[in-house]
VMD Tcl script that draws the C-alpha trace (Angstrom):
set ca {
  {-49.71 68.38 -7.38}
  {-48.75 71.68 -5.49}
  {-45.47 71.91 -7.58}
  {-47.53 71.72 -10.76}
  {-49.91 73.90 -9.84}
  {-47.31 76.46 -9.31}
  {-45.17 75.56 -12.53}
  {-48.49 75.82 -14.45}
  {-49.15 79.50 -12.86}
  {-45.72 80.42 -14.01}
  {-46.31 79.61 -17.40}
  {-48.83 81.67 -17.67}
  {-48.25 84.58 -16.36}
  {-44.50 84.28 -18.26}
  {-46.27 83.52 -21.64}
  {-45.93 86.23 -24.46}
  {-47.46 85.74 -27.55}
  {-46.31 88.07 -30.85}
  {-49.38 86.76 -33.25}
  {-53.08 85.52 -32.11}
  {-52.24 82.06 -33.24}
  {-49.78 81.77 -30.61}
  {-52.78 82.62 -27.90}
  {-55.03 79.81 -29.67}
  {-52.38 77.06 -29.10}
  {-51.93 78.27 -26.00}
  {-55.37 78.49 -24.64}
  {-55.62 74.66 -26.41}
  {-52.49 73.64 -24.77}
  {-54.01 74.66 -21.42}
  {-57.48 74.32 -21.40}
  {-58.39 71.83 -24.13}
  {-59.70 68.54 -23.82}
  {-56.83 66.98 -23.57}
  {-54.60 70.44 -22.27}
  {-52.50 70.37 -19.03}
  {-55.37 71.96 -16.64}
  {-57.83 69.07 -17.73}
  {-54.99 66.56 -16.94}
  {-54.59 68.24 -13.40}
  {-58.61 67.75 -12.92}
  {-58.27 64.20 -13.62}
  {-55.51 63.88 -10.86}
  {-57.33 65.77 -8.74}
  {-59.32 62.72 -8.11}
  {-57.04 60.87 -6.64}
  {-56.29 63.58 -4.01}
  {-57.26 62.83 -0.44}
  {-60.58 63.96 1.07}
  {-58.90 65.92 3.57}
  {-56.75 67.74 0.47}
  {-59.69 68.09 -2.11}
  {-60.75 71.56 -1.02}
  {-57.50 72.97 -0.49}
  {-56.22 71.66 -4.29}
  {-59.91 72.59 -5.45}
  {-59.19 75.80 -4.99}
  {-55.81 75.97 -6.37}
  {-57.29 74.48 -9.60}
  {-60.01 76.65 -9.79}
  {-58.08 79.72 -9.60}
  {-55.51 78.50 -11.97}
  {-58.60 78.04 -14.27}
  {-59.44 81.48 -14.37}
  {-56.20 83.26 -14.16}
  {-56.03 81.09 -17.37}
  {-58.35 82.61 -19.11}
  {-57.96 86.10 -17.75}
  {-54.31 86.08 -18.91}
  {-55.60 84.30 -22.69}
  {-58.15 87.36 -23.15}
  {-55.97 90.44 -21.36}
  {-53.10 89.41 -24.40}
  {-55.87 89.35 -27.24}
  {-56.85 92.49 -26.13}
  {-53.52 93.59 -26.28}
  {-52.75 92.41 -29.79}
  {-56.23 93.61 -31.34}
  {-54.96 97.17 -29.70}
  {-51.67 97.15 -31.47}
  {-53.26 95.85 -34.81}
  {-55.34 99.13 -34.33}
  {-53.01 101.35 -33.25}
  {-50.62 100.01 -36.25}
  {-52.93 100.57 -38.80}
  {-53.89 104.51 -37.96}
  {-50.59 105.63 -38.30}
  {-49.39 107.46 -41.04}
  {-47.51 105.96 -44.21}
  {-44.07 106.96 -45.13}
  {-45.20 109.48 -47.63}
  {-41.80 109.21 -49.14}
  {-41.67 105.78 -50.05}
  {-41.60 104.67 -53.93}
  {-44.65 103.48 -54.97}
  {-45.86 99.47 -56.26}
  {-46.62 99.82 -59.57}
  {-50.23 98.68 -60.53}
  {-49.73 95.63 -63.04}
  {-52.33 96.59 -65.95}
  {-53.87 94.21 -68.05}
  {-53.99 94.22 -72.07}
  {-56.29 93.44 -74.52}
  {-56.87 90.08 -75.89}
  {-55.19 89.56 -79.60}
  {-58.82 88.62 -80.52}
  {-60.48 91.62 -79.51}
  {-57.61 93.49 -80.81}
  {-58.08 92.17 -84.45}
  {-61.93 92.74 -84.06}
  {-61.66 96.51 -83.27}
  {-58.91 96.86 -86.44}
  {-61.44 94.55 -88.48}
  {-64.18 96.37 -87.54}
  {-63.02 100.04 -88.16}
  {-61.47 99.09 -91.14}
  {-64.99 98.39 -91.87}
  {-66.73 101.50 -90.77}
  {-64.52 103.46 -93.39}
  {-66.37 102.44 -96.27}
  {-69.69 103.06 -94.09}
  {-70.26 99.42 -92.93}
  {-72.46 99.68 -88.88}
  {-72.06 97.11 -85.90}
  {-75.24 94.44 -86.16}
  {-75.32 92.00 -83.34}
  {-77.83 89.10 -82.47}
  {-78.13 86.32 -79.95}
  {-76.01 82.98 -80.05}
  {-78.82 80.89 -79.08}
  {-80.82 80.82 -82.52}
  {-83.69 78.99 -84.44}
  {-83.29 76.75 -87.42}
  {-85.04 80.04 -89.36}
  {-81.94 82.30 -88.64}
  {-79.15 79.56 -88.89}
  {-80.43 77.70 -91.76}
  {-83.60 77.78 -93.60}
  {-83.19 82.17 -94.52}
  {-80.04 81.44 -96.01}
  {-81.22 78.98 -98.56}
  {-80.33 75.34 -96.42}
  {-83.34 73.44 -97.71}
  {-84.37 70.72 -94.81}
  {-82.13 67.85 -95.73}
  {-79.94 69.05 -97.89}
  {-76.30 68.30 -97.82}
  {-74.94 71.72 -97.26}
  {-76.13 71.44 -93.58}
  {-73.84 68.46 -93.00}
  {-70.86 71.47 -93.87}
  {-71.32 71.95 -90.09}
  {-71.27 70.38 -87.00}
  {-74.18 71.84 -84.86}
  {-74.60 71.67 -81.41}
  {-78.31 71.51 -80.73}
  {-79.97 72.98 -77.73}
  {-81.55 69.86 -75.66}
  {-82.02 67.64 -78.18}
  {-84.63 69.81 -80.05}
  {-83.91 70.72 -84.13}
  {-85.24 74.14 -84.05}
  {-82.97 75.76 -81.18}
  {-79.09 75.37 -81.46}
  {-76.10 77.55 -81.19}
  {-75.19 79.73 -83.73}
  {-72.35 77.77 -86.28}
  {-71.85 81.55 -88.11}
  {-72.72 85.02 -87.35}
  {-75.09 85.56 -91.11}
  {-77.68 84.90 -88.46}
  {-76.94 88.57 -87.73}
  {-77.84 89.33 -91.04}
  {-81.15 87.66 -91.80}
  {-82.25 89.24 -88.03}
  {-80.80 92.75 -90.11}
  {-82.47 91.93 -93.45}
  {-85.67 91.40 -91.30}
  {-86.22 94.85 -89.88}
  {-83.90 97.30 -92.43}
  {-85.16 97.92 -95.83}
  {-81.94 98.17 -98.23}
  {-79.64 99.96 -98.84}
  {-77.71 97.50 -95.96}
  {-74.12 97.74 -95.03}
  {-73.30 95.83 -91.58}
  {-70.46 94.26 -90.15}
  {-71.72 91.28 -87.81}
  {-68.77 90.17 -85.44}
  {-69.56 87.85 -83.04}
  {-68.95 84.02 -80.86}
  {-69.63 80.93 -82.89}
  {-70.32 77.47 -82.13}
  {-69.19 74.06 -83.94}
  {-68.95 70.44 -82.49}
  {-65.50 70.12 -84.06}
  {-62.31 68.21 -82.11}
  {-60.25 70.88 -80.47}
  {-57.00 71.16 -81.46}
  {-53.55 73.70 -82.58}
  {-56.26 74.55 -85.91}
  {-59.54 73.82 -84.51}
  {-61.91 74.80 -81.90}
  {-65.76 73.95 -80.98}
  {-65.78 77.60 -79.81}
  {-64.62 80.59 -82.37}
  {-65.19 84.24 -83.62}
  {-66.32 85.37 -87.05}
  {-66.90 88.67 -88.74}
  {-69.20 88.72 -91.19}
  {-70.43 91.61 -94.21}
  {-73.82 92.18 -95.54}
  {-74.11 95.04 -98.59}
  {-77.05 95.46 -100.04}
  {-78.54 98.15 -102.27}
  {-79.07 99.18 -105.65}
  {-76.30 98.22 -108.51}
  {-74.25 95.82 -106.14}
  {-71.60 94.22 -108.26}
  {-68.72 91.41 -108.16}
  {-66.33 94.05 -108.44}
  {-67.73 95.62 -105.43}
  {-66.78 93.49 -103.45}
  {-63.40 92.35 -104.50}
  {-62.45 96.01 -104.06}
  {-63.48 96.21 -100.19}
  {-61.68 93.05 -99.59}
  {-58.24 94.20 -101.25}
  {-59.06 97.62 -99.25}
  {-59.25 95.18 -96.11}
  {-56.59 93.16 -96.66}
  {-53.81 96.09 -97.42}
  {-55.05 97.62 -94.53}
  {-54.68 94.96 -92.10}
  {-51.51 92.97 -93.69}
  {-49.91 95.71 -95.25}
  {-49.76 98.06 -98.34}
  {-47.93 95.33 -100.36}
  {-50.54 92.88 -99.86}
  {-52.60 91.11 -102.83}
  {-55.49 88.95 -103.01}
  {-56.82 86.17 -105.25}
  {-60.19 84.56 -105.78}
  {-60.49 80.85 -106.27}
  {-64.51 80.00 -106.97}
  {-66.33 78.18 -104.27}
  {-69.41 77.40 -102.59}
  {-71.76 78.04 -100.49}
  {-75.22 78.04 -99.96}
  {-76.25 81.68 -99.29}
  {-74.11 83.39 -102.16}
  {-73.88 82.69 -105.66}
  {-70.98 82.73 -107.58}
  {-69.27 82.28 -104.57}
  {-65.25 82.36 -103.35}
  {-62.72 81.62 -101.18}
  {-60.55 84.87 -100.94}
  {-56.03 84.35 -100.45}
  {-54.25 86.85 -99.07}
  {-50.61 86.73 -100.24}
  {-48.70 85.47 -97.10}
  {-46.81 88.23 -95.16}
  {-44.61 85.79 -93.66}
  {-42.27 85.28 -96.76}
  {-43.35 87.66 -98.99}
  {-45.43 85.20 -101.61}
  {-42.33 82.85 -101.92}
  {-43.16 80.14 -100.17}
  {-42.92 79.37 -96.26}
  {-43.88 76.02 -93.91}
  {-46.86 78.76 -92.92}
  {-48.13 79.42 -96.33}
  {-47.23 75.60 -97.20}
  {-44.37 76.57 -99.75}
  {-47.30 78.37 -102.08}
  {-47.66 81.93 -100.95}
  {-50.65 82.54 -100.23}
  {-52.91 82.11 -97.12}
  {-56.51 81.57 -96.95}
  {-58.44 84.20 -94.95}
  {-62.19 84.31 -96.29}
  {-65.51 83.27 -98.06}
  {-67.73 85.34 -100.10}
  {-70.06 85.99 -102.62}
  {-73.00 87.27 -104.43}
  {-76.33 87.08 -101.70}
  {-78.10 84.62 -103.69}
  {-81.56 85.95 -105.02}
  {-83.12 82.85 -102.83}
  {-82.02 84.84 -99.55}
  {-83.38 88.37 -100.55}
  {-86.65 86.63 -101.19}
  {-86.70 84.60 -98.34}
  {-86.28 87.91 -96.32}
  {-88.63 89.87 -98.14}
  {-86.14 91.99 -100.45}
  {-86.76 92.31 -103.98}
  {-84.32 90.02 -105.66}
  {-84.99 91.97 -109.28}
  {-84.39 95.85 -107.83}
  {-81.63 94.87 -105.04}
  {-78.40 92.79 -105.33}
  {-75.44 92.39 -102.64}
  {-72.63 90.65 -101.23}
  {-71.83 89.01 -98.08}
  {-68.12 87.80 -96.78}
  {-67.23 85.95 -93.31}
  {-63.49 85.65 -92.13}
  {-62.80 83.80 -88.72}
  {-61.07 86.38 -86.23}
  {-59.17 83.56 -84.87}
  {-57.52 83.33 -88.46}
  {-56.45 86.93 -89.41}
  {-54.73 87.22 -85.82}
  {-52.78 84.07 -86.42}
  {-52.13 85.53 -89.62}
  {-51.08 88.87 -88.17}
  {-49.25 88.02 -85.01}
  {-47.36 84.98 -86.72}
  {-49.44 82.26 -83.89}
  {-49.36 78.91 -84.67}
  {-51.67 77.26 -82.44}
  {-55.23 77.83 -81.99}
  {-55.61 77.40 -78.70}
  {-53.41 79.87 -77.09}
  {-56.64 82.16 -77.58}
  {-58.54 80.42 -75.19}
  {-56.31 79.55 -72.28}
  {-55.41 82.75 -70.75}
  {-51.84 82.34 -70.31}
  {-50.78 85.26 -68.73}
  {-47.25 84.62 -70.57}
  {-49.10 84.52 -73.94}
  {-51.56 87.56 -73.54}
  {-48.51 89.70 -72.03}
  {-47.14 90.11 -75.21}
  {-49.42 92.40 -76.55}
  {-49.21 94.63 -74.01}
  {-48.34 97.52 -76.08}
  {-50.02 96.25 -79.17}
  {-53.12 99.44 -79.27}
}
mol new
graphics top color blue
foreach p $ca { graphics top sphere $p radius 0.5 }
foreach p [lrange $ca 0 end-1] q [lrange $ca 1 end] { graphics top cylinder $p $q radius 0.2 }
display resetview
């Protein structure tokens, strides 16, 4: 036991740790529950009576030489740490370059939507995403029951038939029609909600901007002008549009709106599906129903309204074929448009 004692003391006082992990497995090694010293106590009982106090001692001291030596070296490191992290950098090393981030392509196409907008005098209107059957519905001419609601999937808040998730931002412009008198010229971009099956040209979440002019005089030909301004502004000056009639429950007439595809010119791609043009919007004369149900005089005021899906015009734009890129966050994705301002 003598030799071991010594070979033990040895050890210790030899040991020279370069990281404060190495001083935890030692100090486990040694002094654990099932480390060398403990071992050493359980011989210990074994030793003859006549030898117990000499050994006892031996141990004991061992023990706390131990533990004198395991704190002295984390002393030392915590000391160096210290000492390492006062002194001065080499000023004349090249710097790391910060990695900066980028906008996303969706917020990208709202800001070029949106002050494409404000050129022809259109404001910002925003409104919650959690709305009432008022807002979403009823205001824009959805009678209850009536088939045009079944045009969307709606995800209800807790089971009840008056709260639910937006399904389009013209929420935005009842809430505007509410509390502004005409003349009314907002642009309403904002998150919407549909319980659709996600896939490479669907989501359940998506973004929509949405027009609202109202005023005096407000004519059909109004409003095919601003979207052929829009559209040559954000697919290029050789762009054209067509009008196929539509409908929809808050405008009358209403449209679908085809921008001709930028991709191959109007000739025919697999984007455009060999016809040339690409859908991009709805719109319409505000039905007289909605200015009355709003309290604006259907006989003195007329207007249009148009929605476009964000997630549309950038795949458009940027030539991206599946929907869900948007929402994954792939750095390898967003990186490209880096230097896209």
């Amino acid at each position: 036991m003598n030799d071991k004692i010594n070979e033990l003391l040895e050890r210790v006082e030899a040991f020279k740790p370069k990281a404060a992990a190495e001083i935890e497995d030692f100090r486990i090694r040694m002094l654990g529950k099932k480390g060398e010293l403990t071992a050493l106590m359980e011989e210990f009982k074994s030793v003859a009576p006549e030898l117990k106090r000499e050994f006892g001692q031996k141990l004991n001291n061992l023990k706390n030489r131990t533990q004198e030596r395991i704190n002295a070296l984390r002393g030392q490191l915590a000391d160096a740490a210290g000492d390492s992290s006062q002194r001065i950098p080499d000023m004349s090393r090249p710097g790391s370059a910060e990695e900066l981030g980028s906008r996303h392509p969706i917020s990208l196409v709202t800001n070029q939507i949106v002050e494409v907008f404000s050129r022809l005098g259109y404001t910002v209107a925003e409104g919650p995403e959690i709305e009432d059957d008022w807002h979403v519905f009823s205001a824009l001419n959805f009678p209850p029951e009536h088939p045009a609601r079944d045009m969307q999937d709606t995800f209800f808040i807790a089971k009840n038939p008056d709260v639910l998730l937006r399904t389009h931002t013209s929420s935005i412009q009842v809430r505007t029609m509410e509390r502004q008198k005409p003349p009314i010229r907002v642009i309403c971009p904002g998150r919407v909600f549909r319980n659709e099956a996600i896939s490479y040209r669907a989501h359940c979440i998506f973004h929509q901007i949405e027009g609202l002019y109202i005023d005096e005089g407000v004519s059909f030909a109004d409003l095919k002008q601003s979207i052929l301004y829009f559209a040559k502004e954000v697919f290029g000056e050789n762009a054209t549009i067509r009008m196929r009639p539509s409908y929809f429950p808050f405008t009358e007439p209403s449209a679908e709106v085809d921008v001709s595809c930028n991709l191959c010119g109007g000739k025919g791609c697999n984007v455009c599906k060999g016809t040339g043009w690409l859908e991009i919007m709805g719109c319409g004369m505000v039905d007289p129903n909605v200015l009355e149900a709003n309290g604006i005089d259907s006989k003195k005021y007329s207007g249009f309204a148009f929605g476009m899906g964000v997630e549309r015009i950038a795949m458009l734009k940027y030539g991206v074929k599946d929907l869900r890129l948007y929402f994954e966050n792939d750095v390898r994705f967003l990186h490209q448009f880096d230097t896209v301002l």
